[in-house]
C-alpha positions, 0 to 999 in steps of 0.5 A: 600762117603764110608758107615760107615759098609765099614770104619768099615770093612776097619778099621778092615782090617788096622792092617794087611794091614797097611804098607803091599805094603812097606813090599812086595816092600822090599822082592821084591814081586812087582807084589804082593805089587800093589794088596796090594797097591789097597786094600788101595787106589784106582787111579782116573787118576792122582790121588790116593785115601784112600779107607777108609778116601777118601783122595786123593793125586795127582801124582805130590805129589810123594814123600810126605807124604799123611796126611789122614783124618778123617772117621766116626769112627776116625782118619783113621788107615793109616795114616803114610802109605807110600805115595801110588804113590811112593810104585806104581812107586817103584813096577813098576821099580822093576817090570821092572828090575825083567823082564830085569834081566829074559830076560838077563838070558834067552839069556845067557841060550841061548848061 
């Protein structure tokens, strides 16, 4: 379980955090929306769980939403976060296309 200085720590880091990997999913920074990503949750297996509430949702869950739980302090502050597996499958397709898109680039560079 997560000790009260670290939920402290983590609540505090919330307001800047809080939706973070969303908004770098939608400007297209996917590599950079997983780091975000990890600061919040963290995977175990098949599931992905709040580092601050310890809450956790199983893969199959996707596309639902993730009702957090309480810490020491309170309700926890990412409640209404994006569902964490849909933000990692998003950031990995995204990733993917961006990669394609760049090989396709180069091999008509090439011709």
């Amino acid at each position: 379980m997560t000790s009260k200085a670290e939920v402290r720590r983590l609540i505090k880091q919330a307001t800047e955090r809080k939706n973070m990997a969303a908004a770098l999913l939608a400007a297209g920074k996917f590599n950079d929306a997983l780091c975000a990503l990890s600061h919040v949750y963290e995977q175990d297996g098949d599931l992905m769980r709040c580092r601050c509430c310890g809450r956790a949702i199983h893969v199959s869950y996707a596309g639902e939403s993730l009702l957090h739980g309480l810490t020491d302090l309170g309700s926890c502050p990412y409640q209404g976060d994006k569902n964490p597996w849909d933000i990692l499958l998003e950031a990995a397709a995204g990733r993917r296309a961006q990669r394609r898109q760049t090989s396709s680039d180069d091999l008509e560079a090439a011709q």
